[in-house]
C-alpha positions in Angstrom: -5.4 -32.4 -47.0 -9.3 -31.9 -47.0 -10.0 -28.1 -46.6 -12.7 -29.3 -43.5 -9.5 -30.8 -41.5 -8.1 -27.9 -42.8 -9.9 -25.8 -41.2 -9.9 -27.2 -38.1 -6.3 -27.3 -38.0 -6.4 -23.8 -37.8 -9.2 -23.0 -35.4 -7.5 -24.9 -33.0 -4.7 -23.1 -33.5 -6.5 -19.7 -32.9 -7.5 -21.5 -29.7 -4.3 -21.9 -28.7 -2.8 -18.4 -29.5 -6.2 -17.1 -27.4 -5.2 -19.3 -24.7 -1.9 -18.5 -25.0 -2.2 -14.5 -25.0 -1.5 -12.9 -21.5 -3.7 -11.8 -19.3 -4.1 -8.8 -17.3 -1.8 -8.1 -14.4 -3.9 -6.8 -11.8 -1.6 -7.3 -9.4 0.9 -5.3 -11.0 -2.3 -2.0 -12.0 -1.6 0.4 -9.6 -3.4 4.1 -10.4 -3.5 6.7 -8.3 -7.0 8.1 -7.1 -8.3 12.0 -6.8 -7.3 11.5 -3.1 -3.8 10.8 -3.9 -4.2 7.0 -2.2 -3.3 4.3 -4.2 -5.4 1.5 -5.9 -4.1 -1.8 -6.8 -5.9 -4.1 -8.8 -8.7 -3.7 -11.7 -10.2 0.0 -11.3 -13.2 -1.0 -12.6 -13.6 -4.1 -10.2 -16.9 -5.7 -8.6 -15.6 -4.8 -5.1 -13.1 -2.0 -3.5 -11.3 -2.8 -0.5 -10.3 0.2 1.2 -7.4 -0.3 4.1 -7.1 2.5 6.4 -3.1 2.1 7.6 -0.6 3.6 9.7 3.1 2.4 9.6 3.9 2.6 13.3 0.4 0.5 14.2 1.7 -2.8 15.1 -1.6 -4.5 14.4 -1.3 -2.8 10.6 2.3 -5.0 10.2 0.2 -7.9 11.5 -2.6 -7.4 8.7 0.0 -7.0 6.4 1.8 -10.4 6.9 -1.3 -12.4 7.0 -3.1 -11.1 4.3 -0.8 -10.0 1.4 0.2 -13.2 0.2 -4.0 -14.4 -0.2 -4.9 -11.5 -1.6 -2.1 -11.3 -4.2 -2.6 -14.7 -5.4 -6.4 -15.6 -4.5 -8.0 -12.3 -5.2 -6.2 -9.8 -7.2 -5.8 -11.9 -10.4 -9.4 -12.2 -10.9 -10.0 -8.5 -11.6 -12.8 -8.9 -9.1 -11.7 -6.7 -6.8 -9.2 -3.5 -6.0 -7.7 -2.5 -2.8 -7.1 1.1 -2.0 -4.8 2.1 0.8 -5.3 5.2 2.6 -2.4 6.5 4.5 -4.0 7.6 8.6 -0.6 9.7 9.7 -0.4 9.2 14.0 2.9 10.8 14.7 5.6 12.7 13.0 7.1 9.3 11.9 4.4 7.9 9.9 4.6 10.9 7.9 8.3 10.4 7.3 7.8 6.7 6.5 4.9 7.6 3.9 6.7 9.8 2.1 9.3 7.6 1.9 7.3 4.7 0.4 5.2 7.6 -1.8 8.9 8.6 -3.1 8.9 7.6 -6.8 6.4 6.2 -9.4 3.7 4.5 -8.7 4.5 1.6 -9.2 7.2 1.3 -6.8 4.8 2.1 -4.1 3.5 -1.7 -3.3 6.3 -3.1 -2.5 7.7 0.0 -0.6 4.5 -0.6 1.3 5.0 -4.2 2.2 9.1 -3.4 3.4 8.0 -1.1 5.4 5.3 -2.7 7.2 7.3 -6.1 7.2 10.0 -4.4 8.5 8.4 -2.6 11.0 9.9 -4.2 14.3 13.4 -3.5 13.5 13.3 0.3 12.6 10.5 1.0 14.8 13.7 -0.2 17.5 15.6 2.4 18.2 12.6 4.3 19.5 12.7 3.1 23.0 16.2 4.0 23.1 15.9 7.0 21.5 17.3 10.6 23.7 15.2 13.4 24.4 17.2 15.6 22.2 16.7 13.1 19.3 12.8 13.2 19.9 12.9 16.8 20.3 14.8 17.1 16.7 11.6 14.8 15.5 8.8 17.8 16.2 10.7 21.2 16.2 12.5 22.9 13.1 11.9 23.0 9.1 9.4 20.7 7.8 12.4 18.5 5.7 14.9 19.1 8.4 12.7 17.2 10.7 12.2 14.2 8.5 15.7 13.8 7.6 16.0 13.5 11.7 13.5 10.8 12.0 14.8 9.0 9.2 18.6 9.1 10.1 17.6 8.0 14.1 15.2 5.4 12.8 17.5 4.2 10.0 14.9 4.1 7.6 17.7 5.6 4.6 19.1 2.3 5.4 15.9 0.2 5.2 14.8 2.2 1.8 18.6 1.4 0.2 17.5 -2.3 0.2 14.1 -0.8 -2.3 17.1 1.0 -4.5 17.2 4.5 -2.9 20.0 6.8 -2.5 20.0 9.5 0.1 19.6 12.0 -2.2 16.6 11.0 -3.6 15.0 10.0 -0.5 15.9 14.0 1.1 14.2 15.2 -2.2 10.6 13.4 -1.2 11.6 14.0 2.4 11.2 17.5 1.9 8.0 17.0 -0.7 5.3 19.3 1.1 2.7 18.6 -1.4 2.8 14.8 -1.0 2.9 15.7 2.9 -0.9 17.4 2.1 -1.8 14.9 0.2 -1.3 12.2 2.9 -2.6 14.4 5.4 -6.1 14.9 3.1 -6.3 11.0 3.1 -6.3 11.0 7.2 -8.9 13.8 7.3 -10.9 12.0 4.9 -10.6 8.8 6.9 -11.2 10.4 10.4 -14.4 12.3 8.0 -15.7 8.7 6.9 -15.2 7.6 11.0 -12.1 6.0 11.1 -11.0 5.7 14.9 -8.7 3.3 14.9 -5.8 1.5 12.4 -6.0 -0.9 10.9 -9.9 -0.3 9.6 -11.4 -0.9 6.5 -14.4 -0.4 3.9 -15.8 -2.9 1.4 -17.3 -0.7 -1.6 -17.8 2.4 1.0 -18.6 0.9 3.9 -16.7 1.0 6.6 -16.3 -2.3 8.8 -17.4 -2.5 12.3 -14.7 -4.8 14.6 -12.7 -5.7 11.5 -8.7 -5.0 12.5 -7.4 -8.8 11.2 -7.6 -10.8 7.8 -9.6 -13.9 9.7 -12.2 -11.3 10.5 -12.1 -9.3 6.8 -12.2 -12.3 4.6 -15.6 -14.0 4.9 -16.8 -10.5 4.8 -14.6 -10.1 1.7 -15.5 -13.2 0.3 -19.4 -12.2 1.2 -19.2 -8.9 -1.2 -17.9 -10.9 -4.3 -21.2 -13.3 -4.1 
């Protein structure tokens, strides 16, 4: 064999190794940021999306169905772009449900996300049915006692035990009255930045003006990345 052909044996076999090697997983980079939100996707990306998000906001489940699949498979991957979500507490129960999909590492925290929202309909239920007494156990009493109620009525230890959760790990974050500030900084921050309203978002600090779906984000999405 000529040492030429040789040669080029080889490089094209360095070729294929490159091609080969894996890439980055953006959709799988989750950090968490100063404000204790979390940001999925390459931290150093072009653009940051920033979703503003309440788990009992019905138009935030919506959002959440339409957009996650596009943006996992169309945008993520490209490094181009992060999304950070920013927790906007409403009630006593979006404070239990973020703590619940906050319990655990980091990385358990998209998908705990996406239950939770897609799965908002049938644990957000039982609230029309719910007993004074049962509401009244929701605002009044210890901080993790409280919680526990809201979770228990709402069966959300049941809806978590599909993620892998056991009770006792969910009382434990529950009861975790530093993550509880640090969700509540992110909804003072928000209402600071002038959120009013859930869903909202903010391409690379700017907040959005009449932007609550994903047919009204994306070509202002797609716009940024130009």
């Amino acid at each position: 064999m000529r040492i030429g052909a040789k040669a080029g044996i080889l490089s094209a076999a360095a070729l294929l190794v490159i091609a080969a090697a894996p890439t980055v997983g953006w959709t799988r980079t989750v950090a968490i940021t100063p404000l204790g939100s979390h940001l999925i996707g390459n931290p150093a990306a072009k653009v940051r999306l920033i979703e503003y998000v309440s788990y009992t906001c019905p138009h935030c489940a919506r959002f959440q169905t339409e957009s996650e699949g596009v943006l996992q498979l169309a945008y993520l991957p490209s490094g181009r772009i992060a999304i950070e979500v920013r927790h906007m507490l409403r009630d006593p129960i979006d404070m239990t449900v973020a703590l619940m999909t906050n319990c655990g590492s980091k990385d358990k925290f998209v998908l705990n996300h996406s239950a939770m929202l897609r799965s908002q309909s049938a644990w957000t239920a039982p609230i029309a049915n719910s007993t004074s007494s049962q509401r009244q156990r929701w605002i009044t009493g210890e901080f993790a006692a409280r919680n526990r109620a809201i979770a228990s009525d709402l069966k959300l230890y049941e809806a978590m035990g599909t993620r892998g959760y056991d009770r006792t790990t969910l009382d434990r974050c529950l009861g975790d009255k530093v993550m509880a500030q640090r969700l509540a900084s992110q909804t003072k921050a928000g209402v600071e930045a002038g959120v009013t309203k859930t869903p909202s978002f903010a391409i690379s600090g700017k907040l959005l003006d009449n932007t609550d779906t994903w047919a009204e984000l994306r070509p202002q999405l797609d716009e940024s990345l130009k």
